[in-house]
VEXKOL-864780 format. One line per field, with one value per residue (C-alpha): residue number from 1; residue in one letter; x, y, z. Coordinates in steps of 0.05 Angstrom, whole numbers, plus 5000, padded with zeros to 4 digits. Layout:
nuti <- (NUM/...)
tortor <- (A/...)
east <- (X/...)
north <- (Y/...)
up <- (Z/...)
This chain:
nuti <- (1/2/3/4/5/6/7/8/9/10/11/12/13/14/15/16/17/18/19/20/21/22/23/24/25/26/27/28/29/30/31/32/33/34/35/36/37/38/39/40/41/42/43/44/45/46/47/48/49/50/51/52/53/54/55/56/57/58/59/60/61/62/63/64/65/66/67/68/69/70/71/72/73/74/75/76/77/78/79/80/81/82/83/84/85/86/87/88/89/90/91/92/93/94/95/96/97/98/99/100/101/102/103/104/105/106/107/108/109/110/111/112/113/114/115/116/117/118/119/120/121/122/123/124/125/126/127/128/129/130/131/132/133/134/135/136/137/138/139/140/141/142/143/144/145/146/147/148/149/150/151/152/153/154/155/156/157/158/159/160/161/162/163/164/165/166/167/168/169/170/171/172/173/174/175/176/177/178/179/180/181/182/183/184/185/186/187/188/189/190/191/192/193/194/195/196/197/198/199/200/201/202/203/204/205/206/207/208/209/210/211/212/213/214/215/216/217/218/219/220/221/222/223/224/225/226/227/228/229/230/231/232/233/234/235/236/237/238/239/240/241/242/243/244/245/246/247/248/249/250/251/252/253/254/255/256/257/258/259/260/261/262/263/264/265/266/267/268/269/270/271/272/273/274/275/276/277/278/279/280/281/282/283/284/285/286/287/288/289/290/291/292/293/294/295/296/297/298/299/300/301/302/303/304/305/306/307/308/309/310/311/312/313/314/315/316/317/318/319/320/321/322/323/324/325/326/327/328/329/330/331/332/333/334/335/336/337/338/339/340/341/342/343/344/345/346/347/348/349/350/351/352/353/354/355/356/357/358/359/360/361/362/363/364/365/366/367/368/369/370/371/372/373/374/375/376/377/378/379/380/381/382/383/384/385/386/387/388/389/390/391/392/393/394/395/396/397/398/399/400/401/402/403/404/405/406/407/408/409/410/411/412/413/414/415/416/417/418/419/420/421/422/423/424/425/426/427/428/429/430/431/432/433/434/435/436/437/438/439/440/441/442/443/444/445/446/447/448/449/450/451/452/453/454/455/456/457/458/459/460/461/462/463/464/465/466/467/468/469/470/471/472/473/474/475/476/477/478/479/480/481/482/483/484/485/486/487/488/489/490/491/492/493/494/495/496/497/498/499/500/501/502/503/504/505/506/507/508/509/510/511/512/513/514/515/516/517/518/519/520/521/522/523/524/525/526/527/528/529/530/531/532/533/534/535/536/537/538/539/540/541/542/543/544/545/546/547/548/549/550/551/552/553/554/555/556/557/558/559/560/561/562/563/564/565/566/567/568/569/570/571/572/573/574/575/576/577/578/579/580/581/582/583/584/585/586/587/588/589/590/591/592/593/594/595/596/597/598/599/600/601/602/603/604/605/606/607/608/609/610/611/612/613/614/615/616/617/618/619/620/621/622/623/624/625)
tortor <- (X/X/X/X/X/X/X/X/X/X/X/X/X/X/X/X/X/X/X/X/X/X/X/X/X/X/X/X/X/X/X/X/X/X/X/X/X/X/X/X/X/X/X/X/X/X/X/X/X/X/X/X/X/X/X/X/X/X/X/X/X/X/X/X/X/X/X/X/X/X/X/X/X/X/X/X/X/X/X/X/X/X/X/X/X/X/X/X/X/X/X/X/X/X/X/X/X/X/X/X/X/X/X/X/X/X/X/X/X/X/X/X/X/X/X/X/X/X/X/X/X/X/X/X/X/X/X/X/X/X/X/X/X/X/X/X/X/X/X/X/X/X/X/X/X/X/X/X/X/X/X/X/X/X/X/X/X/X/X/X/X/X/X/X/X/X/X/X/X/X/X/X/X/X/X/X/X/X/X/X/X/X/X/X/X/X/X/X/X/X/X/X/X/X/X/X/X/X/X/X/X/X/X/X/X/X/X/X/X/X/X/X/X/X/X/X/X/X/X/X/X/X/X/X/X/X/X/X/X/X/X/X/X/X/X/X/X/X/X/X/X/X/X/X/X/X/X/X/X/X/X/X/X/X/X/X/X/X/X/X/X/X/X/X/X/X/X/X/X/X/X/X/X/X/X/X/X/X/X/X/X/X/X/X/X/X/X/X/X/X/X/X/X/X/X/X/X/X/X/X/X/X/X/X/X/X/X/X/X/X/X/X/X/X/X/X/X/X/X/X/X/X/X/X/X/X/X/X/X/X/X/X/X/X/X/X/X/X/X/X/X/X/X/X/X/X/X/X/X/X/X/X/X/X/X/X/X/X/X/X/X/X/X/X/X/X/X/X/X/X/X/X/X/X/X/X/X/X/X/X/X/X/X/X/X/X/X/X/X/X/X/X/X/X/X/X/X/X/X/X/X/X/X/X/X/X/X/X/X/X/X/X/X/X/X/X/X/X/X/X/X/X/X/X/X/X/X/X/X/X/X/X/X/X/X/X/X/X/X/X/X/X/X/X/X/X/X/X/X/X/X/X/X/X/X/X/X/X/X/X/X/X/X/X/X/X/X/X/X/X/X/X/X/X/X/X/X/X/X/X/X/X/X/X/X/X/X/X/X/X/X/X/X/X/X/X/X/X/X/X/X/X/X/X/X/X/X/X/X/X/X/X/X/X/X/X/X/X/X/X/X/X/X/X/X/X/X/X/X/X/X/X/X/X/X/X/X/X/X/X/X/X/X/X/X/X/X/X/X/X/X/X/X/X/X/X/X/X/X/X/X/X/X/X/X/X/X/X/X/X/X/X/X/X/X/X/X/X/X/X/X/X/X/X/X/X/X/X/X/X/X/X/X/X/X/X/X/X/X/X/X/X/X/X/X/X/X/X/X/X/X/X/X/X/X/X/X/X/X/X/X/X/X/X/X)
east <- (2472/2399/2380/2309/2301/2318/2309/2258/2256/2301/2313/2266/2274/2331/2336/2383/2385/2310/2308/2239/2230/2189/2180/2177/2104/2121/2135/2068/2053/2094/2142/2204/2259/2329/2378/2315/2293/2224/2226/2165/2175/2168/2164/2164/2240/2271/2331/2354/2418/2430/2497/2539/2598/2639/2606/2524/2492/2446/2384/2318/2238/2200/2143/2105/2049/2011/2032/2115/2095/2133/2084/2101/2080/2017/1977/2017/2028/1978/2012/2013/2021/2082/2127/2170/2205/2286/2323/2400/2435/2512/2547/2601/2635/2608/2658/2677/2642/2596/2604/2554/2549/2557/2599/2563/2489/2447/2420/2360/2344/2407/2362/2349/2349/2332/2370/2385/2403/2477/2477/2450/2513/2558/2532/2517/2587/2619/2599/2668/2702/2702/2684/2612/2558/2502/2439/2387/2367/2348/2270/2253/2317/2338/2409/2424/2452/2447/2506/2533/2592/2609/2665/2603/2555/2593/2640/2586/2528/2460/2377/2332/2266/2194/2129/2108/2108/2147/2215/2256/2275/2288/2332/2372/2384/2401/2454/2477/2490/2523/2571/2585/2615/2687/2721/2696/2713/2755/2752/2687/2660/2590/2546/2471/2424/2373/2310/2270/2316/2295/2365/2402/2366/2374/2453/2466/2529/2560/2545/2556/2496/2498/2431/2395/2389/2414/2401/2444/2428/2478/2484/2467/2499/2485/2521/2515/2504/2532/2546/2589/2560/2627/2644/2587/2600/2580/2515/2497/2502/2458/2408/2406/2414/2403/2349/2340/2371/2328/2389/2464/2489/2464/2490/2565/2572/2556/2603/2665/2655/2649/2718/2742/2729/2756/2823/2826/2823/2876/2926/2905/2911/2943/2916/2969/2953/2920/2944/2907/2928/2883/2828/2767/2701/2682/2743/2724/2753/2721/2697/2643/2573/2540/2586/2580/2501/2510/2549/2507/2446/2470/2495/2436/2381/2419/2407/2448/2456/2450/2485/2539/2617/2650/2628/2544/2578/2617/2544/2490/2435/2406/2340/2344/2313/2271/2344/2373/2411/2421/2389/2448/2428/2474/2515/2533/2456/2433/2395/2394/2394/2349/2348/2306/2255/2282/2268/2287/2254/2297/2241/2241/2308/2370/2358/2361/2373/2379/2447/2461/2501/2471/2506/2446/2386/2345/2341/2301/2356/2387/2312/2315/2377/2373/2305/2349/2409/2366/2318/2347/2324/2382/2436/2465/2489/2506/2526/2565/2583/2641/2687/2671/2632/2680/2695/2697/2759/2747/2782/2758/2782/2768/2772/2732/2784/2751/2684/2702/2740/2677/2635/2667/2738/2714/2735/2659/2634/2574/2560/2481/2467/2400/2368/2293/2306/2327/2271/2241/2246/2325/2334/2342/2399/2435/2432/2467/2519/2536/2544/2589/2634/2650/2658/2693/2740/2752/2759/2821/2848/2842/2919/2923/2902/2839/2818/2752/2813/2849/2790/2716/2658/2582/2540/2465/2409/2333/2283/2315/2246/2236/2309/2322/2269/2281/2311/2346/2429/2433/2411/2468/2514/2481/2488/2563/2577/2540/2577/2645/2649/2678/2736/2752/2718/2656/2598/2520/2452/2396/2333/2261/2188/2171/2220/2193/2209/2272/2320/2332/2410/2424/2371/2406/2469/2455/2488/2444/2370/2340/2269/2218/2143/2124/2051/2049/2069/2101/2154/2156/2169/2229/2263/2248/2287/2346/2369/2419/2387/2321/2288/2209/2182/2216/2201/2128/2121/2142/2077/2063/2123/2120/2133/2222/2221/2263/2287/2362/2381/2450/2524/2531/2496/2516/2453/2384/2366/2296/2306/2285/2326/2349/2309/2358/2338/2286/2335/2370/2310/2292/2243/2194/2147/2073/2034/1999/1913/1902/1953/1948/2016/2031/2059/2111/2132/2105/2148/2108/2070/2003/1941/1865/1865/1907/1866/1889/1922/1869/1893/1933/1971/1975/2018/2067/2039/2045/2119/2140/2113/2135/2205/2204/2230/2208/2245/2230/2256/2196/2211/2289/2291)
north <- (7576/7586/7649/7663/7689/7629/7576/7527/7466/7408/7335/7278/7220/7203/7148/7151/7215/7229/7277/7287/7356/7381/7454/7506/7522/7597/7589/7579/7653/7630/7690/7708/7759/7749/7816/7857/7795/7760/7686/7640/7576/7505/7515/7458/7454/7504/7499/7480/7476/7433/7458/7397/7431/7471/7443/7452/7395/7417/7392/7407/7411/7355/7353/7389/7377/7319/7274/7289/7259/7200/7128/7118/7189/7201/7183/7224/7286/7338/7383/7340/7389/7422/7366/7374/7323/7343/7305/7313/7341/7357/7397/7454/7485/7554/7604/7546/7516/7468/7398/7345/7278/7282/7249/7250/7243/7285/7276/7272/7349/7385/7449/7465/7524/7567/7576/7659/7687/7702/7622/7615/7654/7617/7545/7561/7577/7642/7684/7697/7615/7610/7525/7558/7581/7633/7605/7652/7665/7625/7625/7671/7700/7746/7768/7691/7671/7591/7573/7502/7468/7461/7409/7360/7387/7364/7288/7267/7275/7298/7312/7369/7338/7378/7367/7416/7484/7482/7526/7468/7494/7559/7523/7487/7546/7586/7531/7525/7600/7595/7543/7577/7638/7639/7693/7649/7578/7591/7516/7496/7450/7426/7384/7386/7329/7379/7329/7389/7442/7485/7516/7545/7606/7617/7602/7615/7665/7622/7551/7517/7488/7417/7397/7350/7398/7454/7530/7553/7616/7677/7690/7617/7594/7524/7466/7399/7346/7283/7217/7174/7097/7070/7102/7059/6991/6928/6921/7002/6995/6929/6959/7021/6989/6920/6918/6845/6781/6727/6664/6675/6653/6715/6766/6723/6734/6804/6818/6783/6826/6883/6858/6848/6910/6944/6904/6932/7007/6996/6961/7014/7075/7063/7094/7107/7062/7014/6950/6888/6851/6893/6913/6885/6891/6944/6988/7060/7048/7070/7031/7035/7013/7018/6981/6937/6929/6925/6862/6834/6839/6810/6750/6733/6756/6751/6699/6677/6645/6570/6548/6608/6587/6624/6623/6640/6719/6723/6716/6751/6756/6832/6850/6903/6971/6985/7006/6947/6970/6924/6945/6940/6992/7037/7024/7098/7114/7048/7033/6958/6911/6880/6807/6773/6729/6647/6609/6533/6523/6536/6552/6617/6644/6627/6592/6639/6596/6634/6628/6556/6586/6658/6697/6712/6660/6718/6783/6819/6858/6875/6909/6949/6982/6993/7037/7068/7087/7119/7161/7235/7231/7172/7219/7245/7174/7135/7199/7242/7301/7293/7294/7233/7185/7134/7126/7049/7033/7071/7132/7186/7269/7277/7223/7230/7277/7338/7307/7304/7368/7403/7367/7373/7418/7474/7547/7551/7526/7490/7447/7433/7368/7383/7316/7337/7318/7246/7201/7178/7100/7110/7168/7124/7093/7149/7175/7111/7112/7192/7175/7110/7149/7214/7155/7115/7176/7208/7138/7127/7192/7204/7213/7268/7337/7329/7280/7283/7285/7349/7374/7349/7345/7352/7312/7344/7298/7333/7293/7236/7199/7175/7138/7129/7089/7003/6983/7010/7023/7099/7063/7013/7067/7115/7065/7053/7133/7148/7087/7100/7165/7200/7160/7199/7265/7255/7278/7279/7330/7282/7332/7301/7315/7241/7215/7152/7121/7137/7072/7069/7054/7122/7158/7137/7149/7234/7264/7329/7344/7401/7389/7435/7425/7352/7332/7261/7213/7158/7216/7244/7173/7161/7227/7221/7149/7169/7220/7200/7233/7217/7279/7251/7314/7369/7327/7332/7406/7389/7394/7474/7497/7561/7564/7571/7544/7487/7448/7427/7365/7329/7330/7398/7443/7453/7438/7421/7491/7517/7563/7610/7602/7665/7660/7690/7748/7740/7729/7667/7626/7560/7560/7514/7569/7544/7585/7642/7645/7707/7762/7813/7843/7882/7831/7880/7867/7793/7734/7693/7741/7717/7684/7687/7770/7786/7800/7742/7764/7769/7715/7655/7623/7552/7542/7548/7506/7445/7475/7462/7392/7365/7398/7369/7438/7494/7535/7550/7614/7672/7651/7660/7725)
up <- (6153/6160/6109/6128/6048/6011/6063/6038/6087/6112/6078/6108/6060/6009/5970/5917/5876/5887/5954/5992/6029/6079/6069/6133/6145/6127/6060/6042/6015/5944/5940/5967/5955/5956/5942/5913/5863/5873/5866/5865/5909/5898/5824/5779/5745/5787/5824/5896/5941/5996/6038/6068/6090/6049/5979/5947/5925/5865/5857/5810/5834/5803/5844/5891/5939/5971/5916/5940/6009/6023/6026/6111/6121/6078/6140/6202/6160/6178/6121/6065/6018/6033/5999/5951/5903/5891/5834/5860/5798/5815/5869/5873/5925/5946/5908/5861/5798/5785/5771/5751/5788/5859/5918/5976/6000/6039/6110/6145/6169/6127/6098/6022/5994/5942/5884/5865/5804/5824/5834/5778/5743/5772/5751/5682/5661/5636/5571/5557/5548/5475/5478/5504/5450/5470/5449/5485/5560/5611/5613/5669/5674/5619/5648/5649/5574/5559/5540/5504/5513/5445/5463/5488/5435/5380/5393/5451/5401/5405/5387/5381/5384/5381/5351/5283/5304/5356/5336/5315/5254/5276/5336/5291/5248/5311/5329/5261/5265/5325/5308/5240/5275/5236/5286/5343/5310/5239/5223/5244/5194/5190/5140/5140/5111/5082/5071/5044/5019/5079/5105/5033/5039/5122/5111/5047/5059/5101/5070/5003/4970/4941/4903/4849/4785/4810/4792/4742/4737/4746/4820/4849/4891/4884/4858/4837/4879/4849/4883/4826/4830/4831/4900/4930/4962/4923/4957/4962/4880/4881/4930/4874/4801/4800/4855/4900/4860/4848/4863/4891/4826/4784/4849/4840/4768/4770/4835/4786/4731/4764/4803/4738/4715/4768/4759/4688/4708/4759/4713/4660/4706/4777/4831/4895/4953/4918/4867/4828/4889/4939/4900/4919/4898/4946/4929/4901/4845/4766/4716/4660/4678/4623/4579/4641/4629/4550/4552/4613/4572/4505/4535/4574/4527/4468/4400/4348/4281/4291/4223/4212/4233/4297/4364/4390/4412/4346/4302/4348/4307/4310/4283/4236/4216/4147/4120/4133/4193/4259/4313/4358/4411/4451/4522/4524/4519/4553/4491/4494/4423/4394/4372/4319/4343/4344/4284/4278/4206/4148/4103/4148/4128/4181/4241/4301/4367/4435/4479/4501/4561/4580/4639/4679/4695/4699/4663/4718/4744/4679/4655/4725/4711/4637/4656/4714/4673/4617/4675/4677/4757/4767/4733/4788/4809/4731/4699/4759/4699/4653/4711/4744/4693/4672/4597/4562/4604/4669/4663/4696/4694/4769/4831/4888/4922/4901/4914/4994/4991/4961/5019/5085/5061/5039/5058/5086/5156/5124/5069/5060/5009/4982/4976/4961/4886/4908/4878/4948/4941/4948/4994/5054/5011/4986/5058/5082/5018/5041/5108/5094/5050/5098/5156/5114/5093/5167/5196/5151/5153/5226/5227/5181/5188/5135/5183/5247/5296/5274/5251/5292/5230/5257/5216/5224/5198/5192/5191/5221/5239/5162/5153/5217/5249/5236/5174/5119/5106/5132/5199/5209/5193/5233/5303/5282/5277/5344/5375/5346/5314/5380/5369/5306/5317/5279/5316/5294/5308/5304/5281/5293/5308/5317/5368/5381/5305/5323/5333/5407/5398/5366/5407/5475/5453/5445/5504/5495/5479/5460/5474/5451/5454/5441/5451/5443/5510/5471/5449/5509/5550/5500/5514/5583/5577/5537/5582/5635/5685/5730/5706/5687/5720/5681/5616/5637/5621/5546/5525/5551/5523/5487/5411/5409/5482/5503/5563/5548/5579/5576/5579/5534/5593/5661/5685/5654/5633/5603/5556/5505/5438/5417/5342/5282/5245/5183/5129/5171/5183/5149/5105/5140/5174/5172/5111/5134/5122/5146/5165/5200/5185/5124/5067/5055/5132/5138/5139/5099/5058/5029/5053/5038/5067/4996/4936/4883/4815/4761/4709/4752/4702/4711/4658/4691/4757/4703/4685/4752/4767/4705/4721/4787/4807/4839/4809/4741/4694/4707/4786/4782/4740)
C-alpha cells in the first residue's frame, strides 16, 4: 500500500512495544505533503502507522537519528542517521476507531507511515459524544479539538503536574469549567481543596464558596466553612485538641468519657440507625467538649479542703476574687478555675490538700486544649455556629446532614472549601478529617441515589505536594480513595508543581496526566514512571513546553496528545497569575494591573496594611465597599 507521500520507511528491529525504523533515503528533505497539508518528518512525539492487514498499529516518534540505530548495526549502517525510535501505542482498523493496547506485532520490513490530519480525526474521538470534554487543540493542528473522556477522567483518577508558571492554574480552571457545563452534565458535582483561595473568584457563578471567616457583606457569596469536632474520629480530635499523650493510661480515660458522653446524647436524643449498644467512640455522634475539658481539668489539677466532711469533688477549694467570689472559671468560655495554693499548717487557715486520685497523670494535654478552645482561629472546629455546637447535654439544632448536603449536594456543580484561614500546623489534618468524612459518607451510601455510584464526586486537591508527600492523615486517606474510591464513584484531580514529594502510591495510581512545563528531572523521571506507557521520549520535551502547553498522557485520551489548553476568559481565571513589574498594557486592560510603571498614590496608608494582618484577612471593610 506503498503511498509515496506519507511513506516513511520499513520496520528492522522490534522488541516489545519499542519499534526501530529505517527511514527511505528520500525522506531526508524534512517535508512532505499529504492532500495539500505540509508535514515535517521524523518529529519528536508525532504520530505513525504501521498497516498489517486490514488494522493500523499506532505508534509515537521518540527518537530520531544515530542515537535510534540499533547496537548490532551501529557499525554496518552507512546511514546512521536515518533511524527512528517508534513507541507502539494502540491500533484500529482503517475506517474503524482506535483502540489502545494492541494484538499483534509488527514484522521485519512491514512500512510505517505518516500519520495525516484526517487520521488524526479519526483517533482522537468525535466532538459531538457528550462523555468527551473540549479542552483546546491539538498543538500544531488547530482543526483537531482535544477531547477527554470524562468517564476515565473522573472514577480512573488523575494529575496535572507543572512547574510555577506553567498554566496549571489556568488548566485546572479550564477543566473545572468544562466539567461544570450544566446543559452538558446537569448533575456534575465537583469539590475543590482550595489551599490558597485562588478559584472563588474564576468560578464563582457556578460554585459555592465555603471559607474560615467568611465575607459577610451584602452580595458575598461565601459561607462558612465549619467542620464540628464531634464528627472527627477519636484520633482526628486527639491529633487537633489534646495534641500527643504522654502514657496510654491518660489517652484511655479520655477515650471513656468521651464514649460516655456520647452514650448520654444518644439515650437523651436518639438518632435513627444508631443505639447505646453500637455507639462507639468513633461514632459522629454530639456531645459537649468543653464541659468535657471543665471536669477533666478540675479533677486532675484540682485541691480540696482536707478537714471539711463530703467527698475531695464535693469541697474543691477555689481561690477567690477581692469580693469574695470563687474563682470557679467557665466551661462555656473555657475559662479554667482556679485553686488556692496547698496548705498543710493550720495556723494558715484550712488545710488545702491536692486530689489523692486525679484523672489525668499529666495536665499537658488538658493546657493544649483549654488555649485551643478559647483561640477565635480554632472556632470553626469547637464552636461550628449555633447550629452544630452541642449544648451541656449534646443537643444540637442541626446534624451533619446539612453539612454534606451544603458540601457535595448542592444545586451547584462545584463546591470550593477555602482552607487558607486554617492555622497551618493542622491543615494537613483537617484535610485528612474532610476527606474521611465525604469517603466515609459515599462509601455507606453507595446504594442510594446521594451516593458516588448514582452520582460520581471529583475530589480536586491543589497543592497536593505539601499534604501529600510522607506522613500525615490526609495521606492514608488519600491512598485508600485512589485505591478504592472507583468502587463507589469517588474520583480525585491531584494538582502539583513538585511531583516528586508526591507519595508514589497515589501518584501511580492517576490514569491521566496533564503535564505542562516541568524543569526539574527528578519530576520529570516520576511522571515519566507513573504513566503506563513507555513514553520517556515525549516526557523529555516537558521542559520546552510553552506557557498553557501540555502533553496528556493516560487512559482519559485516545492517544498521548500535546496540546494547547484552551485558557478561559479573564473573569474565570484563578487568581494565581505572577504580579506584574512592569506592564506594558493599559491597567485598565491588564490582568493584573499594577507594577513599578504606575505612579504610587501619594499618602499609602498602612493603617490599614496592619488592619489586615492582624485580621488575618484580606479582606477588610474600605476593600469590600
Amino acid at each position: 500500500m506503498k503511498n509515496n507521500s506519507t511513506y516513511l520507511g520499513t520496520v528492522q528491529d522490534v522488541t516489545g512495544t519499542t519499534i526501530r525504523v529505517a527511514m527511505v533515503n528520500d525522506s531526508l528533505s524534512g517535508l512532505t505533503y499529504v492532500n495539500g497539508e505540509g508535514y515535517r518528518i521524523g518529529q519528536i512525539g508525532s504520530f505513525v502507522k504501521i498497516p498489517i492487514g486490514y488494522n493500523y498499529l499506532f505508534g509515537i516518534i521518540t527518537q530520531v537519528g544515530a542515537g535510534a540505530v540499533p547496537e548490532n548495526q551501529i557499525e554496518n549502517q552507512p546511514y546512521g542517521n536515518r533511524w527512528i525510535t517508534i513507541q507502539l501505542v494502540g491500533e484500529g482498523q482503517r475506517a474503524g476507531e482506535f483502540q489502545r493496547g494492541i494484538s499483534q506485532y509488527p514484522t521485519i520490513s512491514d512500512e510505517v507511515h505518516l500519520v495525516s490530519e484526517e487520521d488524526l480525526k479519526r483517533i482522537y474521538g468525535q466532538p459531538d459524544k457528550p462523555y468527551f470534554v473540549n479542552v483546546g487543540h491539538i498543538a500544531g493542528a488547530e482543526s483537531i479539538p482535544a477531547l477527554i473522556d470524562v468517564n476515565k477522567l473522573i472514577t480512573r483518577h488523575s494529575a496535572v503536574v507543572g512547574t510555577t508558571g506553567s498554566g496549571k492554574s489556568t488548566t485546572v480552571a479550564s477543566l473545572l469549567n468544562a466539567l461544570s457545563d450544566t446543559k452538558k452534565y446537569p448533575s456534575s458535582r465537583i469539590l475543590v481543596f482550595d489551599i490558597h483561595g485562588e478559584y472563588g473568584q474564576a468560578l464563582k457563578d457556578k460554585a459555592n464558596i465555603y471559607k474560615i471567616n467568611a465575607d459577610k457583606s451584602a452580595g458575598s457569596l461565601e459561607k462558612e466553612l465549619l467542620l464540628p469536632f464531634w464528627a472527627l474520629s477519636f484520633e482526628e480530635l486527639c491529633e487537633i485538641s489534646f495534641g500527643k499523650f504522654n502514657n496510654e493510661k491518660d489517652q484511655n480515660v479520655i477515650l471513656e468519657r468521651i464514649l460516655q458522653e456520647k452514650i448520654k446524647t444518644i439515650e437523651k436524643y436518639p438518632c435513627k440507625g444508631i443505639n447505646k449498644d453500637t455507639v462507639n467512640i468513633d461514632s459522629p455522634v454530639p456531645f459537649n467538649l468543653n464541659e468535657l475539658w471543665y471536669d477533666l481539668y478540675t479533677e486532675t489539677l484540682g485541691r480540696f479542703y482536707r478537714d471539711r466532711e463530703g467527698s475531695q469533688l464535693e469541697n474543691l477549694a477555689f481561690e477567690t476574687d477581692a469580693s469574695g467570689d470563687e474563682l470557679r472559671g467557665s466551661a462555656k468560655e473555657a475559662i479554667p478555675p482556679i485553686f488556692k495554693k496547698l496548705n498543710q499548717n493550720n495556723a494558715n487557715g484550712e488545710r488545702v490538700q491536692q486530689l489523692s486520685d486525679t484523672v489525668l497523670n499529666s495536665s499537658q494535654q488538658l493546657h493544649s486544649l483549654g488555649s485551643k478552645l478559647r483561640i477565635p482561629r480554632y472556632d470553626f472546629i469547637f464552636k461550628p455556629g449555633k447550629e452544630w455546637t452541642p449544648e451541656a447535654d449534646g443537643k444540637t439544632t442541626q446534624d451533619i446532614d446539612s453539612l454534606m448536603k451544603g458540601w457535595i449536594g448542592s444545586n451547584r456543580p462545584i463546591t470550593i472549601l477555602d482552607l487558607s484561614g486554617v492555622p497551618i500546623t493542622i491543615l494537613n489534618t483537617i484535610i485528612g478529617v474532610l476527606l474521611r468524612i465525604i469517603y466515609d459518607g459515599l462509601f455507606w451510601s453507595r446504594n442510594l441515589s446521594q451516593g458516588g455510584k448514582e452520582r460520581p464526586l471529583l475530589l480536586l486537591m491543589e497543592e497536593a505536594h505539601n499534604y501529600l508527600n510522607s506522613e500525615g492523615s490526609a495521606l492514608t486517606i488519600v491512598q485508600k480513595i485512589v485505591k478504592e474510591g472507583r468502587k463507589y464513584g469517588i474520583g480525585t484531580m491531584i494538582v502539583s508543581q513538585r511531583p516528586s514529594e508526591i507519595n508514589s502510591t497515589i501518584l501511580s495510581q492517576c490514569g491521566t496526566f496533564f503535564a505542562l512545563r516541568l524543569s526539574n528531572s527528578t519530576d520529570r523521571s516520576h511522571i515519566t514512571s507513573a504513566v503506563s506507557d513507555n513514553l520517556e521520549g515525549l516526557t523529555s520535551m516537558l521542559p520546552i513546553l510553552k506557557t498553557g502547553e501540555a502533553i496528556i498522557l493516560g487512559e482519559a485520551v485516545k492517544l498521548p496528545m500535546r496540546t494547547i489548553i484552551r485558557a478561559p476568559s479573564k473573569d474565570r481565571r484563578p487568581d494565581s497569575q505572577d504580579p506584574i513589574v512592569f506592564d506594558e498594557i493599559e491597567s485598565k486592560d491588564s490582568l493584573r494591573p499594577g507594577g513599578w510603571g504606575n505612579k504610587m498614590e501619594e499618602d499609602p496608608n498602612y493603617e490599614e496594611f496592619i488592619e489586615t494582618w492582624r485580621a488575618q484577612n484580606p479582606k477588610i471593610e474600605r476593600i469590600i465597599k
